[in-house]
C-alpha positions, 0 to 999 in steps of 0.5 A: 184961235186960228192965228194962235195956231198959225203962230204955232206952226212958225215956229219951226221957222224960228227954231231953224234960224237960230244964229251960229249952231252947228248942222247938228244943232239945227237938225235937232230942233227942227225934227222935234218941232215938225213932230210936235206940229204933227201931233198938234195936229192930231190932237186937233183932230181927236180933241172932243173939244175940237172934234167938230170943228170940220173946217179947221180940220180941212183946213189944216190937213191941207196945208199939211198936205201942202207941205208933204206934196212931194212925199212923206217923211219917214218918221212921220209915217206913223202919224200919217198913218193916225192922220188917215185913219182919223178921216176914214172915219169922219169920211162915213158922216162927212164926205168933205174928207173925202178929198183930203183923204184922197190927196194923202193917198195920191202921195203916199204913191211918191217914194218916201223920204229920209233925212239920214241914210240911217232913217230906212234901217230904223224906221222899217217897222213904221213903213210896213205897218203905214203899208199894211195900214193903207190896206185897211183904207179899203173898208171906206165905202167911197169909190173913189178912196178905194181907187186911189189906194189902188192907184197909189199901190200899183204906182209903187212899182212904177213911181220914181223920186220928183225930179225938180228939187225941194224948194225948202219952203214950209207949206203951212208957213206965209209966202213972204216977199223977200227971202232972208238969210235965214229962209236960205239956210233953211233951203239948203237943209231941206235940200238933205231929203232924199227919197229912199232907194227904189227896192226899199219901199217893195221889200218892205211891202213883201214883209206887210199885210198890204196884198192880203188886205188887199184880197180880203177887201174884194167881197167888198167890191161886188158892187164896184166893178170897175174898182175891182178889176183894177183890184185884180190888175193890182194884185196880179202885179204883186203876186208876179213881182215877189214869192213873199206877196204869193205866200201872203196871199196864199195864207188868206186862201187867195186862190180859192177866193180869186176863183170863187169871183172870177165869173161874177158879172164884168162888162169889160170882160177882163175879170176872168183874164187876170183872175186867170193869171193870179192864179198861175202866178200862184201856182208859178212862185207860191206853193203849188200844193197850197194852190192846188189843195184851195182849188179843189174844193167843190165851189172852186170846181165848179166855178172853173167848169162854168169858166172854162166851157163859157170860154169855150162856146163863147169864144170868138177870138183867138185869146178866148181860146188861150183862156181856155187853155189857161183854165185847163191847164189849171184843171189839170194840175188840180186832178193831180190832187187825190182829193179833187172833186172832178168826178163829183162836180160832173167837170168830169164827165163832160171833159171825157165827152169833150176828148171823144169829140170830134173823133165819136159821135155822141149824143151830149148836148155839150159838144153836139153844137160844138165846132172845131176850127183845127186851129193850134189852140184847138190842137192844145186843148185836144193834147191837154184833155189827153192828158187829163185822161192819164191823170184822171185813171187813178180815179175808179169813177173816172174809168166807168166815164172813160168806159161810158165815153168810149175813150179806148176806142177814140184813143185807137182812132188816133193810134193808126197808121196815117195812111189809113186814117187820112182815107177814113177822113178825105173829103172832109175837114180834119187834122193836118198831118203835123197836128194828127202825128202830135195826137197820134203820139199823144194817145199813144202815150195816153194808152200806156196809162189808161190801157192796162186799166180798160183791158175788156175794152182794150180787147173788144176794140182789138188793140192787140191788132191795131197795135201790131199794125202800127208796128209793122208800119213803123218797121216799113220804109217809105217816104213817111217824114216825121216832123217831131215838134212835139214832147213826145217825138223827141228823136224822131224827126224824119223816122218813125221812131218816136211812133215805135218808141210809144207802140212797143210802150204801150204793148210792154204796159198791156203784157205786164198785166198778165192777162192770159187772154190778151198774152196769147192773143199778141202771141197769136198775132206773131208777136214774137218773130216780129218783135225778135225781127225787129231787135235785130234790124237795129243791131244792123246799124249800129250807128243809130245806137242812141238812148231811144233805140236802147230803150226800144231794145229793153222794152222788146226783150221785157216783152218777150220776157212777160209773154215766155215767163210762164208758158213752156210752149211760147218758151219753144216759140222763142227758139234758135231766133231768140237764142242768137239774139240773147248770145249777141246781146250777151256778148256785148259785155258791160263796158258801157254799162254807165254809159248814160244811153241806158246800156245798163238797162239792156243788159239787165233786159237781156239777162231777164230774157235769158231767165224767162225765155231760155231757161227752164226748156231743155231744147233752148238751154240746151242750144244756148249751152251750144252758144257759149251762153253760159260762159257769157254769164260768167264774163257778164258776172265777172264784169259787171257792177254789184247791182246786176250780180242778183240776176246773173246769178239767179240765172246760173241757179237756174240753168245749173238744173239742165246736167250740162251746164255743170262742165261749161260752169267749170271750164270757164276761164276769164282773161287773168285764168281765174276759175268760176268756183274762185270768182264764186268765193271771192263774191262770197267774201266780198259780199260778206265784207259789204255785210260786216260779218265777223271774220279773222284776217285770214277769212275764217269764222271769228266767232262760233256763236255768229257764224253767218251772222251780219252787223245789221242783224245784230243791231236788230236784235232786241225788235220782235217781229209779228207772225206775219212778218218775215223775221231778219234771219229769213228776210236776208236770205233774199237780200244778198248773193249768199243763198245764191252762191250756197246753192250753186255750188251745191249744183256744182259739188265741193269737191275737185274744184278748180284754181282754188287757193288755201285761202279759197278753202277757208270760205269754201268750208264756210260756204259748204256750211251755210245752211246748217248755219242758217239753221241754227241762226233761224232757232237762236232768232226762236229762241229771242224772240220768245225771251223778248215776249216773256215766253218760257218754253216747256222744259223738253222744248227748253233742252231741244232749243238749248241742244239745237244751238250747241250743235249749231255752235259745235258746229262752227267751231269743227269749220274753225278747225277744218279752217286752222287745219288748212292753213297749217298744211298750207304753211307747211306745203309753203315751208317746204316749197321754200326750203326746196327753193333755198336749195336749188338756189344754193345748189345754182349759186354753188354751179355758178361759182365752181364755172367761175373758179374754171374760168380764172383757172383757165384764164391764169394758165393761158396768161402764165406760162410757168403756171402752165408748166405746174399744172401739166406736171401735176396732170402727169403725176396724177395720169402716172398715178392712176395706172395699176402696178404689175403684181409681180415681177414675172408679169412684167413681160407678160402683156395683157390679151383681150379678145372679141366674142361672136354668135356662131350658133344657137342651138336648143336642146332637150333641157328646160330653162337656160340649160336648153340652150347651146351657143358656139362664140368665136374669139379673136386676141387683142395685143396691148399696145407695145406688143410686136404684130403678130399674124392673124391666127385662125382658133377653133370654136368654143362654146361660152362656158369654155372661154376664158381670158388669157393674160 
């Protein structure tokens, strides 16, 4: 039977060797051959009648084996892949497969091999089920099976096609002497093979259950060690080379498994090292959320709170350290998760005495043997559990720890000046000065958080005053070099500023709460000189204008806001100092709103601190109407982008109430002359424009039924809103700047408005209009809302509601016609000013050609002599004309005598009225010309009534 067998497997020699078939042909026959061979085998295998036959069986598999020492054939995967299963099997009761099962792991590490360039496309499927099959391998209790199949997986990665060539033999066929023409063919068709591209293999490994196979597989190893941590080493490699492997193993809840075996006993002590780095692989390329949500259940916790603090007390090395880190790290990403159990578990508890530690005696036995070596790596941990406090505040139970631990007051340890702190610790072993700046900045930015929450404790440890401290410190010039290693110095290496940068956050956080006590507290403090001190001394350098600064600069005046908001007397306390200051800021305008630095937010700032510190006191309104403040807001209003228009003019709402700012509002010019009554209209109408309500061409109410009313509203119409609910109609007065203008022009009346245009009026009126339009649009939202809920009013509520909306339509359309009508005047004001400027364009063009006809006159009478004599004949003719004939002929010789009259005397009488009064003239005669001279003649007086002309 054996050499029946034999004689099988040659056959594939004699099928290849067929004389004169093409390369085709000869392909053909020998694919089908080797897998009829291999089925034989397996059928060898599986048959009940050959099931026993153990060594046969090994001895075929060898030369199977033989023949595919240099790697597999693709489309035979899925019959290795029968083949190994069938010895896994047999392994339980036989141990002799263990060897054979062995070897065909060891070569399934070679790259397989194709025939076609076709072959990795069409047998893809086999690949990944071979691979996800070898995963399954794992259930074979045999150690040293499950380290080949380790072995052989890690080699994917790193394995490469043999480099000697294929030497065409089959292993199963007898080595012969003598190689015929037949054996050569032969060769030179296996010498076709070609192992796969080096990605292949990998990316179909991505697409199968191989890495999470390979993760179940470890409840498995507990007894193998050392199998196990080159399990791990294995699947650290997977999870580092692709997101796919991370996802995969994810989906078998990989990180909760890797963290419930990762303090199971291990000699070598590497378990916990690549358990560690599974576990950042996983959160580096796989979900994090997934990770984190895995990790948070109990046992996980648990589990790395025994880790972390074994590192810890345990650590010798500078590696034990990182580890330890490492832990906490991934700690600290879990309580970023609400439903951690870090409380629960008491990880918590024992974290918050670590922060306090060395800084706080404490009484733990966790920390009483602990020792610190101020190392970097000490120095990391310290920052990490910092942070870890910001993340665990959310918590209500964490913050009775923190009360519990003292943590505030640790937290104010680290916060004060250097100078101070160093003298408290000289003559023992402390933080460098680069490692207490790094604290000093972290707790800063931890109280920021945690300070708002602990505010009982934030005051007994008088924060306020250790705060204000560090300030005044941070103000002071001395030889202090920051050195700004760390995240939260950035900008401010060899100043202070990072130190101011984090203090004045930390006092904007506590005086956002609100609490009167701690408020009056910094205001008794002087916080208020010293913050508005400060705000001017950086506009003194304008140079070290950057984004720090500008955000100190807000983060002031937001404090000053939240201390003056409410309190009429720190209002006063703000004074003449906080005016000029706000003017300054004012005055900068808004042309680098979008600069990027953050100018955009000092404005606001310097907005709101007009608003909460100036407004509302007569004394500092009235010394910022001095300043020109209020013309500031309007060039701030002109100026600005629409998103900072709420607040300017919300302060202008406000400040109107002072009578005084009435005449600044209305003598405001901008550089173009427009008026602030006409930059009021025209935001109206723009803000209308961005509300799509229906307006006509020229400005005017399109539809009386919807006056006011936006497109958003509209599309709202058929929604019913709870009682408890501000309807839409209510909801946008808060929305947009109509309520907002409406209201300051009632401060400002409607009437005698400068710089207004017809088309201004038009709005005007709508403006003028704009509550009772509110109104009536409040009762039709009524009166819908009831028809949606299938209520019927009763019927003298009916008629009010019918009667309320048809005066409210009335309404609109008297404004339409108010509307039409100032048009009209204003086209007829147009017509006539357009038919006085036809006629005074006629009367121009009429002059212009009366001098032009004057000038060709002149011209034709200096050039044309004969045209010269014409014209003075006519001249002569028309002078002869003009002089009067005589009447007849008598008077011909007579010449006509006129005479000068002169005041001799005034003389009054008894008379009333002009008959009272007596004047004596004196008269000379005047000959005409032609008359002979005649000698000078004395005449007696007469008086006016008596003189006559003689002629």
């Amino acid at each position: 039977m054996d050499s029946g067998k034999v004689a099988l497997r040659r056959k594939p020699d004699i099928l290849v060797t067929r004389p004169r078939a093409s390369a085709e042909s000869q392909h053909v026959p020998q694919v089908s051959a080797k897998s009829l061979e291999l089925t034989k085998v397996i059928r060898l295998l599986e048959d009940p009648l050959t099931a026993n036959l153990k060594e046969r069986h090994l001895f075929v598999l060898k030369k199977l084996l033989k023949r595919s020492q240099i790697g597999f054939l693709l489309k035979e995967l899925t019959g290795i892949a029968k083949v190994l299963n069938i010895c896994a099997e047999k392994v339980k009761d036989h141990p002799e497969y263990v060897p054979i099962l062995c070897e065909a792991l060891k070569i399934c590490g070679f790259p397989f091999l194709k025939e076609k360039a076709s072959d990795e496309l069409n047998y893809a499927q086999d690949v990944m089920e071979f691979l996800s099959h070898m995963g399954c391998l794992m259930r074979v209790s045999d150690a040293e099976v499950r380290q080949q199949i380790v072995e052989s997986v890690k080699s994917f990665f790193s394995s490469v096609a043999p480099k000697r060539l294929l030497d065409g033999t089959d292993p199963l066929s007898r080595p012969k002497p003598r190689t015929s023409h037949s054996d050569n063919r032969f060769s030179r068709l296996s010498r076709r093979l070609q192992p796969t591209s080096p990605g292949y293999r990998l990316q179909l490994l991505e697409r199968s259950d191989l890495a999470q196979t390979l993760l179940l597989s470890m409840a498995a190893l507990e007894n193998q060690p050392s199998i196990k941590l080159q399990l791990l080493q294995t699947l650290q490699i997977l999870s580092s080379s692709s997101d796919m492997n991370c996802v995969s193993i994810l989906n078998a809840r990989g990180a909760e498994t890797i963290c419930l075996h990762m303090n199971e006993p291990d000699p070598s002590g590497q378990v916990l090292l690549r358990s560690s780095e599974i576990l950042w692989n996983l959160l580096e390329r796989g979900s994090k959320e997934e990770v984190t949500a895995q990790l948070s259940s109990m046992e996980c916790v648990i589990s790395l709170k025994e880790a972390f603090f074994h590192q810890l007390i345990n650590s010798v090395r500078h590696s034990d350290l990182q580890l330890a880190n490492d832990l906490l790290v991934i700690t600290t990403l879990i309580a970023e998760n609400p439903n951690s159990l870090l409380v629960e578990s008491l990880f918590a508890k024992q974290l918050v005495a670590l922060v306090t530690f060395p800084e706080l005696k404490s009484n733990n036995p966790l920390v009483r043997n602990l020792k610190l070596n101020f190392s970097n790596e000490d120095l990391k941990m310290k920052k990490l559990l910092l942070n870890l406090l910001v993340l665990m505040s959310k918590d209500l139970a964490a913050l009775q720890l923190y009360k519990e631990e003292r943590v505030l007051q640790a937290l104010l340890m680290h916060v004060k000046p250097p100078a101070v702190s160093s003298a408290r610790r000289s003559g023992s072993r402390h933080w460098s000065s680069v490692q207490q700046e790094e604290l000093q900045l972290q707790a800063l930015a931890t109280l920021a958080t945690v300070a708002p929450l602990m505010l009982d404790d934030y005051k007994s440890c008088q924060g306020n005053t250790c705060l204000l401290l560090l300030l005044d410190w941070c103000v002071k010039q001395d030889a202090h070099f920051s050195q700004g290693h760390s995240f939260h110095a950035t900008g401010g290496r060899g100043s202070k500023k990072a130190q101011m940068r984090h203090c004045v956050r930390v006092l904007r956080s506590v005086a956002s709460v609100g609490d009167d006590s701690v408020n009056q507290d910094l205001c008794d403090e002087g916080v208020m000189s010293q913050l508005l001190g400060i705000l001017m001394q950086m506009e003194a350098n304008p140079e070290e204008e950057d984004v720090i600064t500008l955000e100190m600069q807000s983060d002031i005046q937001l404090i000053l806001s939240m201390l003056c908001e409410s309190d009429m007397h720190r209002k006063e306390l703000f004074g003449s100092e906080g005016v000029e200051m706000a003017v300054h800021f004012l005055r900068k305008g808004s042309s680098r709103f979008y600069s990027g630095l953050g100018h955009n937010k000092l404005i606001l700032s310097t907005v709101d601190c007009v608003w909460s510190c100036i407004v509302g006191c007569y004394t500092t309104e009235d010394f910022f109407l001095a300043k020109e403040g209020a013309l500031l807001l309007l060039d701030l209003l002109s100026s600005s982008p629409t998103c900072g228009h709420y607040s300017i003019l919300a302060t202008l709402l406000e400040l109107c109430d002072n009578p005084n700012t009435r005449s600044h509002i209305l003598s405001w010019r901008d550089h173009s002359g427009q008026t602030a009554p006409r930059l009021l209209l025209q935001l109206w109408r723009e803000e209308e424009e961005e509300l799509k309500v229906s307006r006509n061409p020229r400005g005017g109410i399109a539809d009386p039924q919807r006056p006011i009313l936006s497109l958003y509203q509209q599309e709202d119409t058929q929604l019913s809103f709870p009682a408890n609910v501000p309807s839409a109609a209510v909801l946008e007065i808060s929305e947009n700047l109509r309520s907002k203008i409406y209201s300051i022009f009632c401060k400002l009346g409607f009437q005698d408005l400068p710089g207004l245009s017809a088309e201004h009026y038009v709005t005007l009126s709508i403006v003028r209009r704009y509550l009772d339009f509110k109104v009536g649009e409040v009762w039709e939202e009524i009166i819908r809302e009831l028809s949606l809920d299938g209520v019927r009013p009763i019927s003298p509520d009916e008629e009010a509601l019918s009667t309320i909306c048809e005066i409210a339509e009335d309404t609109a359309r008297r404004v339409a016609a108010e509307q039409n009508s100032i048009l009209e005047q204003r086209e007829k004001e147009e017509a006539g000013e357009e038919e006085l400027m036809y006629t005074e364009i006629m009367s121009r063009w009429k002059q212009r050609q009366l001098t032009a006809k004057s000038w060709d006159s002149y011209v034709s009478k200096t050039s044309n002599y004969e045209i010269l004599k014409e014209v003075k004949a006519q001249r002569e003719k028309y002078i002869e004309s003009s002089r009067p004939k005589p009447k007849c002929e008598d008077a011909a010789g007579h010449h006509t005598e006129h005479f000068i009259g002169q005041v001799l005397s005034v003389e009054s009488t008894d008379a009333q009225g002009p008959a009272g009064v007596k004047v004596t003239l004196a008269r000379a005669p005047i000959k005409a010309a032609g008359q002979d001279a005649v000698g000078p003649t004395a005449q007696d007086p007469e008086y006016f009534s008596t003189v006559s002309a003689k002629e």
